[in-house]
N, C-alpha and C positions, 0 to 999 in steps of 0.2 A: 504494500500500500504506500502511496506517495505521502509524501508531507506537505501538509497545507502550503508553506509557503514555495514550496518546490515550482511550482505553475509559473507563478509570477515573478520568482527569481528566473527562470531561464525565457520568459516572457520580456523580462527586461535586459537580459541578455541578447535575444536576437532582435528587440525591436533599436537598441543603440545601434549594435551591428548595421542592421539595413539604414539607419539613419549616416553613419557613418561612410558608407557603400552610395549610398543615394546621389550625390552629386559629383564623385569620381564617374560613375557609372552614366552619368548625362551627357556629361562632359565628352568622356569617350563617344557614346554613341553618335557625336555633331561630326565625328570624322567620317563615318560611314552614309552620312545621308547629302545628297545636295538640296534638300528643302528645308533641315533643321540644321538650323545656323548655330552658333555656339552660344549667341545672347537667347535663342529659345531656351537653354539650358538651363535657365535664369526660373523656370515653372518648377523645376525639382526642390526650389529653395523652400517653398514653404511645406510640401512634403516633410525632407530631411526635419526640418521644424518639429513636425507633428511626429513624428517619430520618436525624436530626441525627447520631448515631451512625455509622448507613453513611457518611453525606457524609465525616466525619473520618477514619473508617478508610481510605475508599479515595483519599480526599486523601494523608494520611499514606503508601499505600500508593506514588504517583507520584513522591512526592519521598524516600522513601526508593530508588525506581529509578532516580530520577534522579541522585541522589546514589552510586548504583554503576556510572553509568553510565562513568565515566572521562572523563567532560567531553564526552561528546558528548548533546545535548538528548534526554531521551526522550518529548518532547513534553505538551503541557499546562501550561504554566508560568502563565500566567494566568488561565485556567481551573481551575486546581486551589488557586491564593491564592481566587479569588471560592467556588468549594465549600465550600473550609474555613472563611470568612467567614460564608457563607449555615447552615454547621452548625453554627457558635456562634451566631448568633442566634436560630435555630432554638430549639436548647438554650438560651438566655436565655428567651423566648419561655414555652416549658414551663416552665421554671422559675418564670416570674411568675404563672401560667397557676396553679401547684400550690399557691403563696402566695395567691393568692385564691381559692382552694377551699379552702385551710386557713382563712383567716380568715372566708370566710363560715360554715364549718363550725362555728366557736370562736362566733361573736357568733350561730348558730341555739340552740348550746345554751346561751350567757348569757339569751340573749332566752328561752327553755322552761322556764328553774328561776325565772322569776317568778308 
């Protein structure tokens, strides 16, 4: 039988993961297509977003039941540190991701009012 928090620890393990994965994975694909430009890429960001997000919650979710568990494991204890790690980077990740679509955006319309 699984341990309550088993789910959700390895639930926030793979949702960092793919939050992580999400925008390398964009990125690449703008090479193989001539209709997806690399600024289309730019729609994976709030994806990764929402991703990075589940990972944290349901991170957050294991160690707060761990933490009512009364000192006995409710399992996922290092799967749920790697989640919550993989859903900050993630979220870094988009966050760099949104800075370089803002700055490419700022230097299209410096470059346009000449």
């Amino acid at each position: 039988m699984s341990r309550p928090g088993a789910r959700a620890a390895w639930g926030s393990l793979l949702a960092g993961l793919a939050s992580c994965v999400t925008l390398p994975l964009a990125v690449y694909l703008t090479r193989f297509s001539d209709s997806y430009d690399l600024l289309h890429a730019g729609v994976a960001i709030p994806v990764a977003v929402g991703l990075a997000l589940v990972a944290l919650a349901a991170s957050r979710q294991v160690r707060v039941r761990n933490r009512l568990s009364l000192g006995r494991d409710g399992g996922g204890g290092g799967i749920v540190t790697a989640g919550r790690v993989l859903g900050i980077a993630g979220l870094c990740m988009a966050a760099s991701a949104l800075i370089a679509l803002g700055v490419y955006g700022l230097l299209e319309y410096v470059g346009s009012r000449d």
